[in-house]
N, CA, C and O atoms as a DFTB+ gen file, in Angstrom:
768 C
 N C O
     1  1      34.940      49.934    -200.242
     2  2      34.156      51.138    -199.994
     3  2      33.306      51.453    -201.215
     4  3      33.645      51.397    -202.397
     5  1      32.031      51.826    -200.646
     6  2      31.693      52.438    -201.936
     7  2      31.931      53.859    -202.652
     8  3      32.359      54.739    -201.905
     9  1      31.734      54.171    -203.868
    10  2      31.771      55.303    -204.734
    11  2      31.568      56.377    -203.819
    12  3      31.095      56.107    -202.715
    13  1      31.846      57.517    -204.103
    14  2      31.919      58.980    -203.776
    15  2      30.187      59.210    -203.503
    16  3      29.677      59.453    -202.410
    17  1      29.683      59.104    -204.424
    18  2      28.140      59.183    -204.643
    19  2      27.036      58.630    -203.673
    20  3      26.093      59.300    -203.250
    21  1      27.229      57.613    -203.447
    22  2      26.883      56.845    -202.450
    23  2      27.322      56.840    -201.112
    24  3      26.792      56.132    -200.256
    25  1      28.082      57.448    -200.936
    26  2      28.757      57.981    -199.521
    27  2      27.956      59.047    -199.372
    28  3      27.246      58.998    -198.367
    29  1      27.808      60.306    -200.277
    30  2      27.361      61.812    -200.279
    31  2      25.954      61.214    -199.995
    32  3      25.547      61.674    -198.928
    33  1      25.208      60.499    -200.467
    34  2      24.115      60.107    -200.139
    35  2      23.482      59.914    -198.923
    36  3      22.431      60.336    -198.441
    37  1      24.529      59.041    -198.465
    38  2      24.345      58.472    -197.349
    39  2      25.027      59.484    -196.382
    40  3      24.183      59.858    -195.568
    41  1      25.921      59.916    -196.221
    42  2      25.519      61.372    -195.284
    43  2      24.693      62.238    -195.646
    44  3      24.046      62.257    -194.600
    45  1      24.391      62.680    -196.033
    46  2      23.039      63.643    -196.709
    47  2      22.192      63.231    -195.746
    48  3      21.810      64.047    -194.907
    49  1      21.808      62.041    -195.713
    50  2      20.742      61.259    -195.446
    51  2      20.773      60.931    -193.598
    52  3      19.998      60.351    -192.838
    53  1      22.114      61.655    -193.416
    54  2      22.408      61.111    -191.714
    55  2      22.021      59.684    -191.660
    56  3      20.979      59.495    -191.031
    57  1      22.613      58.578    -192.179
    58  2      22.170      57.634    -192.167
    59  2      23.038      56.406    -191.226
    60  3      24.165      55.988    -191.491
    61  1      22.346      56.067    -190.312
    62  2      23.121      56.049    -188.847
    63  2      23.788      54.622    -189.374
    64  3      24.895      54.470    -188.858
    65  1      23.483      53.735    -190.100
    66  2      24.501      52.689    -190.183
    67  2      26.048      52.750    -190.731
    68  3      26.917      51.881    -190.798
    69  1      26.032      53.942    -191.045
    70  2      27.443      54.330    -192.052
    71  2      28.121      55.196    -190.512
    72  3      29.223      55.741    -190.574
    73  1      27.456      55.204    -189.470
    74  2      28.080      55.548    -188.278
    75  2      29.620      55.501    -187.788
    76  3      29.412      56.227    -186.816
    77  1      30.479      55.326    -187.730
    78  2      31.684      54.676    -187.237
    79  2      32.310      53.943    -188.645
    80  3      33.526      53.766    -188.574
    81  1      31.813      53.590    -189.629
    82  2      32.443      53.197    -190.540
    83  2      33.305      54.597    -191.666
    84  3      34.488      54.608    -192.006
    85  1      32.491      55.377    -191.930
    86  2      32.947      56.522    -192.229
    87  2      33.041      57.475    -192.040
    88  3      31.966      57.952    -191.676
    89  1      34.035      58.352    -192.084
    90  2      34.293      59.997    -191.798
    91  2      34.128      60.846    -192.695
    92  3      34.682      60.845    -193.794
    93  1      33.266      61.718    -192.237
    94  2      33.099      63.412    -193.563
    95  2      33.955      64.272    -192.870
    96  3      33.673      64.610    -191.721
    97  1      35.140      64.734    -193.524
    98  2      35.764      65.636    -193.710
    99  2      35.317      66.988    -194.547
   100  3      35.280      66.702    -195.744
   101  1      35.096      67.851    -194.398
   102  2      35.334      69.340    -194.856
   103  2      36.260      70.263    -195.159
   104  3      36.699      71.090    -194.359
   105  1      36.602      70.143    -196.380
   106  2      37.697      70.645    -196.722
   107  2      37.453      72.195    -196.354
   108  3      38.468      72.710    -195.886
   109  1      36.052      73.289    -196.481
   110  2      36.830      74.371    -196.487
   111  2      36.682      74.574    -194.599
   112  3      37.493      75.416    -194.213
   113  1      36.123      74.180    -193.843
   114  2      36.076      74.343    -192.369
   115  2      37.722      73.828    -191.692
   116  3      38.431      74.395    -190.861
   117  1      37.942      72.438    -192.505
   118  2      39.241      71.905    -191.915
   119  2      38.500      70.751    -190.766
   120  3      39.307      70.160    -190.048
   121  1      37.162      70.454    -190.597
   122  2      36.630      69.798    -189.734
   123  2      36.378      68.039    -190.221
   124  3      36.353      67.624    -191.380
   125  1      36.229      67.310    -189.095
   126  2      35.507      65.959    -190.057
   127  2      34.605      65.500    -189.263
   128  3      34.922      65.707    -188.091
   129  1      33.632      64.975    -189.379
   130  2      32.280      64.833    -188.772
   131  2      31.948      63.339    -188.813
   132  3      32.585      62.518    -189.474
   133  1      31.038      63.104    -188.152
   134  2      30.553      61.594    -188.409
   135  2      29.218      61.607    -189.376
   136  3      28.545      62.611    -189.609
   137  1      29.042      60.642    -189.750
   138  2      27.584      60.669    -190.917
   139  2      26.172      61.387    -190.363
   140  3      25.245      61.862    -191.020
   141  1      26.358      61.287    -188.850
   142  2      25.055      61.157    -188.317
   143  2      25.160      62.615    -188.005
   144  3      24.190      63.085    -187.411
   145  1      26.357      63.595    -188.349
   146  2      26.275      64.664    -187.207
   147  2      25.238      65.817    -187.993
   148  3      25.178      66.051    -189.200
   149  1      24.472      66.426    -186.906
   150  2      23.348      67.332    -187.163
   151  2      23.643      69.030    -188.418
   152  3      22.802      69.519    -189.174
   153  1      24.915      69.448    -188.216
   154  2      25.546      70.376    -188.819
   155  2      25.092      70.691    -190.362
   156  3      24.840      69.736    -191.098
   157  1      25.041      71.362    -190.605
   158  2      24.289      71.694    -192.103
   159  2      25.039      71.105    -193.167
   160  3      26.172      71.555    -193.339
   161  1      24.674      70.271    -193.848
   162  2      25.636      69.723    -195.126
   163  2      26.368      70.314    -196.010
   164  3      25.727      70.885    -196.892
   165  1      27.487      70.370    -196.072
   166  2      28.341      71.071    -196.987
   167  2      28.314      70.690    -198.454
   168  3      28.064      69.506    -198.683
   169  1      28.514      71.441    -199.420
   170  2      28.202      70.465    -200.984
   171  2      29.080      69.318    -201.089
   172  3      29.835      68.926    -200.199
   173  1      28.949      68.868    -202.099
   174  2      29.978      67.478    -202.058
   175  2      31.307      68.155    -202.847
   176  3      32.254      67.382    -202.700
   177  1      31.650      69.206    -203.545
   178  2      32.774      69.450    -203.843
   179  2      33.579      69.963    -202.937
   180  3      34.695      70.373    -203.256
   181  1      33.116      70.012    -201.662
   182  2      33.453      70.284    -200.476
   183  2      34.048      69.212    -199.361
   184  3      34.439      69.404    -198.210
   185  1      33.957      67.929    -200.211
   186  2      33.870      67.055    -198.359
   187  2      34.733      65.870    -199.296
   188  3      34.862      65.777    -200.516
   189  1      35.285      64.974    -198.117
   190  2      36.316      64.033    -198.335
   191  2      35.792      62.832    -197.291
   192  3      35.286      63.191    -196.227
   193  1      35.900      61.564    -197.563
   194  2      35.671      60.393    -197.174
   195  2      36.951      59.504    -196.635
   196  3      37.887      59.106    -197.329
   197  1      36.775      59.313    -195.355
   198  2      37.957      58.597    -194.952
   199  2      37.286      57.124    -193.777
   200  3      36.292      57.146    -193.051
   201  1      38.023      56.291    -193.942
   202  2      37.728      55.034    -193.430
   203  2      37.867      55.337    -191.424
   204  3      37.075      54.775    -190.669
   205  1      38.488      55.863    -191.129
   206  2      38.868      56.076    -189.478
   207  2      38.717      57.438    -188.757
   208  3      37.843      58.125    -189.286
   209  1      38.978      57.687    -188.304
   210  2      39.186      59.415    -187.335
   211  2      40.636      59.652    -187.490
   212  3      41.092      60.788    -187.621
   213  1      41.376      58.567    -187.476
   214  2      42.905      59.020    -187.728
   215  2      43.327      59.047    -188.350
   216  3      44.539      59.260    -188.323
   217  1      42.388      58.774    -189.808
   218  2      43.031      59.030    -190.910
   219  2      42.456      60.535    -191.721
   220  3      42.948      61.200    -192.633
   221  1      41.064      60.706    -190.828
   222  2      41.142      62.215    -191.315
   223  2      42.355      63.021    -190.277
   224  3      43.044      63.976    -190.635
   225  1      42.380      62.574    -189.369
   226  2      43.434      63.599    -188.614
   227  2      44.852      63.377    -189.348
   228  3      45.724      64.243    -189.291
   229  1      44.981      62.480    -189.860
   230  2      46.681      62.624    -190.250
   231  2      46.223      63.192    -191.921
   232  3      47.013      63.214    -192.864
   233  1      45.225      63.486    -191.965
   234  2      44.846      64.301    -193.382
   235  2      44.717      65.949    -193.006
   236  3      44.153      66.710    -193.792
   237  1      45.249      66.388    -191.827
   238  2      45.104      67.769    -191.189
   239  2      43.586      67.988    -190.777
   240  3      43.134      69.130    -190.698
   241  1      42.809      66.863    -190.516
   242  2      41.221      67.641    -190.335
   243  2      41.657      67.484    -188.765
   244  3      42.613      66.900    -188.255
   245  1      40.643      68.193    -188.233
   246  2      39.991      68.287    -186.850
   247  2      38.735      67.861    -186.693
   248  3      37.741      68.053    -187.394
   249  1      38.940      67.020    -185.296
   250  2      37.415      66.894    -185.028
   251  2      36.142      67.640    -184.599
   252  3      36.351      68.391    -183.647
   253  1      34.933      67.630    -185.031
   254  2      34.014      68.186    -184.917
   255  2      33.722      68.282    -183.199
   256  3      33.822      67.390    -182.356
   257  1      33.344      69.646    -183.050
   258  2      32.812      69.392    -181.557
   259  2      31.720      69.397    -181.626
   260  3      31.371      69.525    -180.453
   261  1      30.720      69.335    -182.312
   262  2      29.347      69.017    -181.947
   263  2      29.126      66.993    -182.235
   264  3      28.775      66.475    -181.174
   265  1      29.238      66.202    -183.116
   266  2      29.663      65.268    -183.278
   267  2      30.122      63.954    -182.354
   268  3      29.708      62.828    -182.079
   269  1      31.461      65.001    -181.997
   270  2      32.470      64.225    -181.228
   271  2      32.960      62.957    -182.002
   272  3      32.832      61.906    -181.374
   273  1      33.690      62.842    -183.700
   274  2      33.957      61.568    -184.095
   275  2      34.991      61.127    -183.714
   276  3      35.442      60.090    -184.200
   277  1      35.679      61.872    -182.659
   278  2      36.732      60.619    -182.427
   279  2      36.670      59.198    -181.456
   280  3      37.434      58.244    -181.302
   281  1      34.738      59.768    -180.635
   282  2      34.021      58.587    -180.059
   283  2      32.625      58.242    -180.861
   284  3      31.473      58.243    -180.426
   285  1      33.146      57.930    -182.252
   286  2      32.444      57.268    -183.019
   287  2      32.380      55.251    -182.796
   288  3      33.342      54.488    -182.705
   289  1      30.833      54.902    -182.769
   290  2      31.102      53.509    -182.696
   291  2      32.374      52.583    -183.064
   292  3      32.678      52.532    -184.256
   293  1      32.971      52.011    -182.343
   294  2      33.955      51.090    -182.918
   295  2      35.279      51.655    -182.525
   296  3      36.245      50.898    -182.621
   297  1      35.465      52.837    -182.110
   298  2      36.299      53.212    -181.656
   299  2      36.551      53.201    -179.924
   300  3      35.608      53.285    -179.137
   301  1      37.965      53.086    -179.503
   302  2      37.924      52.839    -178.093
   303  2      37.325      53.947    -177.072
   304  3      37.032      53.611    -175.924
   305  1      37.163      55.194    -177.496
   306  2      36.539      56.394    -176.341
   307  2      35.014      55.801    -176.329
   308  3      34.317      56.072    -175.351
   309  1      34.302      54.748    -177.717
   310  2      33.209      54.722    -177.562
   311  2      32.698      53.695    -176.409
   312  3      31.617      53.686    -175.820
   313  1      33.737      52.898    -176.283
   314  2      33.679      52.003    -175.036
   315  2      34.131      52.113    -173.628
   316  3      34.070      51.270    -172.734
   317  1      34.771      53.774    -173.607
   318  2      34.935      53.880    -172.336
   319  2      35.542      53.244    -171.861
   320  3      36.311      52.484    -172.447
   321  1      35.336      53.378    -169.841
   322  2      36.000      52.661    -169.236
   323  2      36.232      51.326    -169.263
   324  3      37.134      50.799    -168.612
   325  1      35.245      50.555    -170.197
   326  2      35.552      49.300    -170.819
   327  2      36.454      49.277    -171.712
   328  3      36.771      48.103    -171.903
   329  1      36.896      49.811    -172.207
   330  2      38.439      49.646    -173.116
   331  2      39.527      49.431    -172.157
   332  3      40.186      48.394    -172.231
   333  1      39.781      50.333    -171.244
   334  2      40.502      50.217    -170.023
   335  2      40.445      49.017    -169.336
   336  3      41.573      48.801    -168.893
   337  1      39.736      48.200    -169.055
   338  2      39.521      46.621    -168.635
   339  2      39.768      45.958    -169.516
   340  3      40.501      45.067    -169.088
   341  1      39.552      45.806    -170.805
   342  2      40.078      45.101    -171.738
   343  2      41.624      45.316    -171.638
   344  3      42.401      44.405    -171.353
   345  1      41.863      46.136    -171.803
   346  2      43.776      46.500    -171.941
   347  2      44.237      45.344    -171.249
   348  3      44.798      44.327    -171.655
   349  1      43.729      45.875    -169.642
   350  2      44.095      45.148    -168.422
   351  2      43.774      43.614    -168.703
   352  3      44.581      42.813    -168.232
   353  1      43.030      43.270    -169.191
   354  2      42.907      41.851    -169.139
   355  2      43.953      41.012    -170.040
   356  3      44.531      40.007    -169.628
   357  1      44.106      41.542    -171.270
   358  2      45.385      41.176    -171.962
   359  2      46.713      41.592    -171.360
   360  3      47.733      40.950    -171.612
   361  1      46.719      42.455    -170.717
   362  2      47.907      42.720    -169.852
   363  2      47.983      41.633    -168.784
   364  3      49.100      41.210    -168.485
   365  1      47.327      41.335    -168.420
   366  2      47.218      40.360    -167.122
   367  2      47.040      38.707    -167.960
   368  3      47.054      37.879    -167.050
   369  1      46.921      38.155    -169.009
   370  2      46.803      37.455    -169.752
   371  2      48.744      37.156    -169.872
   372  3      49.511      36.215    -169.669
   373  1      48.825      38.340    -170.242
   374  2      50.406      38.028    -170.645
   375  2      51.556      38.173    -169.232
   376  3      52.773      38.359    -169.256
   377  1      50.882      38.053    -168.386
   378  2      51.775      37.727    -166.859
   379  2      52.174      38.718    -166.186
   380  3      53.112      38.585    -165.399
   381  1      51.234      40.480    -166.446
   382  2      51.620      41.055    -166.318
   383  2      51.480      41.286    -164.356
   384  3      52.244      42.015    -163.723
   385  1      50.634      40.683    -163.892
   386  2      50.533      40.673    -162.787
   387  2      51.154      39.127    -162.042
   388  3      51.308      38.990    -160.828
   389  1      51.366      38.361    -162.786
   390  2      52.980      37.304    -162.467
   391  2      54.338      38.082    -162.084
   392  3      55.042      37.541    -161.231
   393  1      54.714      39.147    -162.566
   394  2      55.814      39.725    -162.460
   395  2      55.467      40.690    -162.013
   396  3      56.385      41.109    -161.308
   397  1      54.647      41.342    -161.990
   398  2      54.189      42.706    -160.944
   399  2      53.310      43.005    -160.143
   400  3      52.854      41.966    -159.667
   401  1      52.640      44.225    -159.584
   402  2      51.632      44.338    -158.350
   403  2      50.598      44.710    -159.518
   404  3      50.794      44.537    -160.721
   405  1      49.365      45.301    -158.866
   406  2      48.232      46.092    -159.302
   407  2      48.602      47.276    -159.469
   408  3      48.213      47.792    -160.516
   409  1      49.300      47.969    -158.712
   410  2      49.952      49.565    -158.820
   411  2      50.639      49.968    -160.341
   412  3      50.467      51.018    -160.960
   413  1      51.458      48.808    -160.729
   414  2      52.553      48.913    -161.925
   415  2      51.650      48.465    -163.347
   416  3      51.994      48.781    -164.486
   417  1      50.467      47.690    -163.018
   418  2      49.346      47.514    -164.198
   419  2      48.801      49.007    -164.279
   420  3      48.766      49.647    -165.330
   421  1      48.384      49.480    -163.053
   422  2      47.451      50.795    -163.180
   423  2      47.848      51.872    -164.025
   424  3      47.294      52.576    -164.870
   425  1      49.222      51.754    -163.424
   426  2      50.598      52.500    -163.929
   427  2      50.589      52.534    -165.515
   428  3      50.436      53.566    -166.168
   429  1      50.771      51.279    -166.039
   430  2      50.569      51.067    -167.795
   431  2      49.903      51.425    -168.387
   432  3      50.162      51.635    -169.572
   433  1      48.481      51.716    -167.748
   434  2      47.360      51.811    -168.256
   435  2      46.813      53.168    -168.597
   436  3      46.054      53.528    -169.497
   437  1      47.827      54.273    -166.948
   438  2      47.207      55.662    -167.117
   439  2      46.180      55.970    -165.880
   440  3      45.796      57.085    -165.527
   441  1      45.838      54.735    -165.324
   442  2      44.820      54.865    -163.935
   443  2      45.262      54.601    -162.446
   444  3      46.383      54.105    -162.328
   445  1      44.597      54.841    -161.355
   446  2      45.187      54.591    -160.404
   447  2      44.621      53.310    -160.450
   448  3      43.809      52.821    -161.236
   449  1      45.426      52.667    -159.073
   450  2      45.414      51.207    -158.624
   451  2      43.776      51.149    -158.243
   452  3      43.201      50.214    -158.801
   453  1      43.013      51.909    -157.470
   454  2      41.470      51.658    -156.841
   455  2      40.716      52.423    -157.707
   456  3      39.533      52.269    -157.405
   457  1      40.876      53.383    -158.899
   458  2      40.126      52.996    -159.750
   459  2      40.243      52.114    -160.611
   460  3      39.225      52.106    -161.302
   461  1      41.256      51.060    -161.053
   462  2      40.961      49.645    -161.879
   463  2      40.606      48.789    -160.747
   464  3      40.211      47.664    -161.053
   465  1      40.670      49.119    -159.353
   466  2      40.096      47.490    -159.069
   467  2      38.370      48.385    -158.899
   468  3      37.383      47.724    -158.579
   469  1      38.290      49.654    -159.123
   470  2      36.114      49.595    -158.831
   471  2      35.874      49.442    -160.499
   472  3      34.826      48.895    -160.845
   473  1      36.744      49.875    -161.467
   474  2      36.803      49.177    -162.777
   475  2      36.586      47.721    -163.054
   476  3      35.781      47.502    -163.959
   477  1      37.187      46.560    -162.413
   478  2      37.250      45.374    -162.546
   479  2      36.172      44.781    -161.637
   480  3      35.968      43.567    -161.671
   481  1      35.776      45.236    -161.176
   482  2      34.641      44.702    -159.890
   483  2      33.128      45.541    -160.686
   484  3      32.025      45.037    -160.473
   485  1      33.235      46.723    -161.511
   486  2      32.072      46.899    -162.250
   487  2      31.772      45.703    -163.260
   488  3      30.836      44.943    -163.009
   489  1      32.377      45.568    -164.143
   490  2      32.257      44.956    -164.967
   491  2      32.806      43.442    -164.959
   492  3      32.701      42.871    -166.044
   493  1      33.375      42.704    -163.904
   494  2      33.687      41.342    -163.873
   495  2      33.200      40.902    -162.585
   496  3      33.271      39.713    -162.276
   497  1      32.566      42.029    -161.583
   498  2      32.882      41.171    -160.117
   499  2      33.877      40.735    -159.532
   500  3      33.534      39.974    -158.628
   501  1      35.453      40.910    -159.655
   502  2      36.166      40.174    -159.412
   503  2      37.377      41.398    -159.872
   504  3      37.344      42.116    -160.871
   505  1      38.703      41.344    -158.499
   506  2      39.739      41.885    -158.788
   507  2      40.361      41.383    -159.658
   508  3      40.053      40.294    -160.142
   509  1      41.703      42.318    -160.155
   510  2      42.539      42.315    -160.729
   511  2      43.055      41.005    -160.535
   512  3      42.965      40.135    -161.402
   513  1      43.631      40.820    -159.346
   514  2      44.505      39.653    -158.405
   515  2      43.738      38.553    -158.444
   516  3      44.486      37.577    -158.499
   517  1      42.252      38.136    -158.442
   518  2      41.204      37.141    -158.473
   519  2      41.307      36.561    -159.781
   520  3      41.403      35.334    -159.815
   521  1      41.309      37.596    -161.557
   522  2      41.303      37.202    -162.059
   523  2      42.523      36.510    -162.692
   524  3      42.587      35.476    -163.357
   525  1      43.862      37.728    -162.135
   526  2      45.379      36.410    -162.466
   527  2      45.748      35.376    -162.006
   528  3      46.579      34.530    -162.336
   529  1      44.724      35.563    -160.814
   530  2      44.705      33.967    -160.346
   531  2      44.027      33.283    -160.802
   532  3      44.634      32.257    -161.109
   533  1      42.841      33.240    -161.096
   534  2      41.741      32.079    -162.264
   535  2      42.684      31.873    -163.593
   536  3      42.685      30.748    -164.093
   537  1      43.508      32.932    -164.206
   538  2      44.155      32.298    -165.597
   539  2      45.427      31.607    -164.777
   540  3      45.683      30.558    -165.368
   541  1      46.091      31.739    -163.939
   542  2      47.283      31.257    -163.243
   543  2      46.666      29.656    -163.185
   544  3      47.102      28.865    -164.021
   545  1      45.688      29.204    -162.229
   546  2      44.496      27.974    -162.179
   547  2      44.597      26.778    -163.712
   548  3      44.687      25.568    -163.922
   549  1      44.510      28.063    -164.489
   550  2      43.978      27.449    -165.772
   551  2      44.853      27.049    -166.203
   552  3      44.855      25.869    -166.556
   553  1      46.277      28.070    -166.405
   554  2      47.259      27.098    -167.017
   555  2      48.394      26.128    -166.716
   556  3      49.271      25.504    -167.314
   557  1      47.794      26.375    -165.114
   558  2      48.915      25.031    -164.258
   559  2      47.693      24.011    -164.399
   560  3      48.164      22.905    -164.667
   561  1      46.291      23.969    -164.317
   562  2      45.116      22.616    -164.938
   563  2      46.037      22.174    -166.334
   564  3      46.236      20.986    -166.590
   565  1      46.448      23.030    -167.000
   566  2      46.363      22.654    -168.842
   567  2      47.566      21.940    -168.522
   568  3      47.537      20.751    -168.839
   569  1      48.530      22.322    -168.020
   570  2      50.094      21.757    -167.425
   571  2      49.957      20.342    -166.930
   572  3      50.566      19.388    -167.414
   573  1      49.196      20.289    -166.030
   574  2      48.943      19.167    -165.178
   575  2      47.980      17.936    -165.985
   576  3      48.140      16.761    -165.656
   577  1      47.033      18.295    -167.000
   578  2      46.393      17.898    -167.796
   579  2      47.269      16.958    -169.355
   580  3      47.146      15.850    -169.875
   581  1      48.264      18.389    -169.635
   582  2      48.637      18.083    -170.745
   583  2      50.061      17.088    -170.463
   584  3      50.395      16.161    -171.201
   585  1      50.630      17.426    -169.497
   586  2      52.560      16.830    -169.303
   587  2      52.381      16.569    -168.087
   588  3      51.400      16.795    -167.379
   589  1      53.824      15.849    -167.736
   590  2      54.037      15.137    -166.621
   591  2      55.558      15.960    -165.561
   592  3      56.367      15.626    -164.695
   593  1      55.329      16.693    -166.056
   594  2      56.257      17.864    -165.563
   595  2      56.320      18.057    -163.683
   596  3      55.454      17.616    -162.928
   597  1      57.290      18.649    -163.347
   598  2      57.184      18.457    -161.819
   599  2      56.283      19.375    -161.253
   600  3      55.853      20.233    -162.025
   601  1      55.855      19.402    -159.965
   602  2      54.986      20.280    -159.898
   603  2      55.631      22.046    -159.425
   604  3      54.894      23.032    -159.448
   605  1      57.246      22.098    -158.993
   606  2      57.551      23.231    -159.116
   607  2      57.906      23.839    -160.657
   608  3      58.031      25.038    -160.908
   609  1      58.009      22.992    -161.402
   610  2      58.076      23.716    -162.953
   611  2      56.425      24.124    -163.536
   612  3      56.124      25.128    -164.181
   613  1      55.366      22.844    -163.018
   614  2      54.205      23.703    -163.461
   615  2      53.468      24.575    -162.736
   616  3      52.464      25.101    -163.217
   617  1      53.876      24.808    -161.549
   618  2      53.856      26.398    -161.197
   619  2      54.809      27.625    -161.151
   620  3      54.661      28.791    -160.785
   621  1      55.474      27.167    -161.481
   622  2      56.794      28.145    -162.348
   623  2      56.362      28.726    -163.546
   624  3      56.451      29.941    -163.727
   625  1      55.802      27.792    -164.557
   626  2      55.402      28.242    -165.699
   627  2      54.030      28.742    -165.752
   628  3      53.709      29.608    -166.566
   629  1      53.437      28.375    -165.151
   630  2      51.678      28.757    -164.855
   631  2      51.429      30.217    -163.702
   632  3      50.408      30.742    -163.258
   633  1      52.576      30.441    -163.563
   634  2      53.081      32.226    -163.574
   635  2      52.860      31.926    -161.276
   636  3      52.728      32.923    -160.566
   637  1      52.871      31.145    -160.935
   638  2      52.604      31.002    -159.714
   639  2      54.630      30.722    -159.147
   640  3      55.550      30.018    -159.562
   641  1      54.407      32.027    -157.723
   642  2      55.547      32.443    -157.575
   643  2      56.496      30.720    -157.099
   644  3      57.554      30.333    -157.596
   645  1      55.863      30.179    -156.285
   646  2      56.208      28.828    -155.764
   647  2      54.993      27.739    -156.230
   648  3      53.884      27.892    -156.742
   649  1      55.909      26.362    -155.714
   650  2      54.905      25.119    -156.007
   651  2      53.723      25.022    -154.510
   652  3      52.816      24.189    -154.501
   653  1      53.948      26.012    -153.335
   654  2      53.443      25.908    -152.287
   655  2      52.432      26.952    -152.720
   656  3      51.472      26.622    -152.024
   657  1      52.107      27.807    -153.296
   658  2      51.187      28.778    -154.160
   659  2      50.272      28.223    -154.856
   660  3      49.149      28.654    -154.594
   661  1      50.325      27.329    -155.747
   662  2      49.957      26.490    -156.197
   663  2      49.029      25.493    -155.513
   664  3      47.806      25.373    -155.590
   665  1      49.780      24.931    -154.944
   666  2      49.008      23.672    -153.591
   667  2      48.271      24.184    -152.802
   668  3      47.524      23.486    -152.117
   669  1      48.303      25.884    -152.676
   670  2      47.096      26.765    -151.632
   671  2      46.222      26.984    -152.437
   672  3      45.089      26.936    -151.959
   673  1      46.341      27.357    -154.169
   674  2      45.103      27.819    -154.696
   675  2      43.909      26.882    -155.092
   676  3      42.706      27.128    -155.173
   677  1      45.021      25.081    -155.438
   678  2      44.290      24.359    -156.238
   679  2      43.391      23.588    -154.512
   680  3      42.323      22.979    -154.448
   681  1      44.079      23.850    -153.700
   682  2      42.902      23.447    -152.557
   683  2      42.018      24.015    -151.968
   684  3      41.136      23.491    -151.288
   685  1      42.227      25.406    -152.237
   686  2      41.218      26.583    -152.158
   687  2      39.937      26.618    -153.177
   688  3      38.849      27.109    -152.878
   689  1      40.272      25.982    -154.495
   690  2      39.252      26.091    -155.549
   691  2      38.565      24.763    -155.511
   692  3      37.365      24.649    -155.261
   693  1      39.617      23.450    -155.848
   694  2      38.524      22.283    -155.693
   695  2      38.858      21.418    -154.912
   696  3      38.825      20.270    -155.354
   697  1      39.305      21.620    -153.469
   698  2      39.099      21.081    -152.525
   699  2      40.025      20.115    -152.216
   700  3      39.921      19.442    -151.190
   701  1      41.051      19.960    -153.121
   702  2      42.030      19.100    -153.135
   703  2      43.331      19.665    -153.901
   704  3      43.317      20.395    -154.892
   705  1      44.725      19.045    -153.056
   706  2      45.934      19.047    -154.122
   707  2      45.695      19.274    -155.799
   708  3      44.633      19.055    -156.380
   709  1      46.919      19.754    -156.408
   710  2      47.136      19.500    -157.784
   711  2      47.659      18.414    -158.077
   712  3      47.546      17.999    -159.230
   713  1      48.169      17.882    -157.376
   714  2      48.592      16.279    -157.785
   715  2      47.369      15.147    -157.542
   716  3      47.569      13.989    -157.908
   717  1      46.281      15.470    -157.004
   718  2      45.199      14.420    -157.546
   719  2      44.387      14.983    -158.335
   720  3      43.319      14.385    -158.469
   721  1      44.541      16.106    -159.016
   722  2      43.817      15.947    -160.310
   723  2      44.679      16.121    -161.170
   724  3      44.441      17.005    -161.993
   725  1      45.847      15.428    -161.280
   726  2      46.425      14.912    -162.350
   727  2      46.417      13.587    -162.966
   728  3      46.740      12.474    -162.551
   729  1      45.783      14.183    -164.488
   730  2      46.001      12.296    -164.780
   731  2      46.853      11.384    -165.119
   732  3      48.080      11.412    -165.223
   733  1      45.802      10.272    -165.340
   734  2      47.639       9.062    -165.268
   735  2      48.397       9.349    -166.344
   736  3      47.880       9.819    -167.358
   737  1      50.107       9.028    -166.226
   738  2      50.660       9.928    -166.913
   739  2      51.068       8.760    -168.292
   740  3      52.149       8.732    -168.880
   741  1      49.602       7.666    -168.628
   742  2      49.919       6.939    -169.813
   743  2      49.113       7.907    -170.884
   744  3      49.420       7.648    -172.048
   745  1      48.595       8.476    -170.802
   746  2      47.427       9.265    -171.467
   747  2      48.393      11.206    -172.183
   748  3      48.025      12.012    -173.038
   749  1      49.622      11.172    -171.265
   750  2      50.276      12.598    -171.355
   751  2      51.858      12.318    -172.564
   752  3      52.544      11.329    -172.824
   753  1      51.873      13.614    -172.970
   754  2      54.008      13.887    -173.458
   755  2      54.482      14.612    -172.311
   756  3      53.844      15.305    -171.517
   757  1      55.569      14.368    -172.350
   758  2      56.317      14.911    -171.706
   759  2      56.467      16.082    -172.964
   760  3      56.464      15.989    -174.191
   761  1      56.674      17.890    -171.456
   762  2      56.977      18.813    -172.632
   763  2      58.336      19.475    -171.521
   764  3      57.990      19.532    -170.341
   765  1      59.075      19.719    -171.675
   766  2      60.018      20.444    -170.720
   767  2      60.148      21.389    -171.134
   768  3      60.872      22.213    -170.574
């Protein structure tokens, strides 16, 4: 970070690249502001510099309501309902829809079930269930690609409930079994 001086500057200056990187706090209001916010400048023996929003808040400040820094760039309110799809996608990454419905993701998240799927269909085209099935795809391909494993263990592990799940999706996508696009198994390890 830089010096005290150069911070005061650069809010002074509302200077929008110091946006989201730093917080002005006000010691005698109790408020903390973002660089850019319009509010009349307080002197500098007045104000405190902090790297986050939560670290002026666990410093007792409050956020500014004209401002609004706790949806300062870089932060998740600034991305909205796109933060919320992200969650979900690492949630669903880690099998969370292998072991559960759409209801019990929504559930985790704080949203209902049909607003994450008009969530997931804004921004991907594609449900919840569409996309645990494309990573489900991917890692019974990497299975089938990488080892010589049976085909109810690499849809066991590739989060697909049966090996007959499996044999419906991979003929649904490229037109054929998972056992002919497996290669010959001089080229693979065995991984159990």
């Amino acid at each position: 970070m830089l010096d005290f001086a150069a911070q005061y500057e650069a809010f002074r200056r509302r200077d929008p690249a110091w946006d989201g990187i730093v917080f002005v706090a006000v010691k005698t209001t109790g408020v903390y502001c973002r660089p850019v916010c319009r509010a009349r400048t307080p002197l500098a023996r007045n104000v405190s510099f902090y790297r986050s929003a939560a670290a002026a808040e666990r410093a007792g400040f409050r956020p500014c309501l004209r401002c609004r820094p706790e949806t300062a760039p870089f932060c998740p309110a600034w991305k909205g309902t796109k933060t919320t799809v992200e969650r979900a996608l690492t949630l669903i990454e880690g099998g969370a829809l292998d072991r559960g419905n759409i209801e019990q993701l929504a559930q985790r998240l704080g949203v209902g079930s049909r607003h994450l799927s008009r969530l997931f269909a804004e921004y991907l085209d594609a449900s919840p269930l569409q996309v645990a099935l494309s990573l489900r795809v991917r890692r019974a391909k990497r299975l089938l690609d990488g080892t010589d494993l049976p085909m109810r263990l690499v849809a066991e592990r590739a989060g697909f409930s049966s090996a007959r799940r499996l044999n419906a999706a991979f003929t649904r996508l490229y037109g054929r079994p998972p056992s002919a696009i497996r290669k010959p198994a001089s080229s693979k390890t065995r991984t159990i």
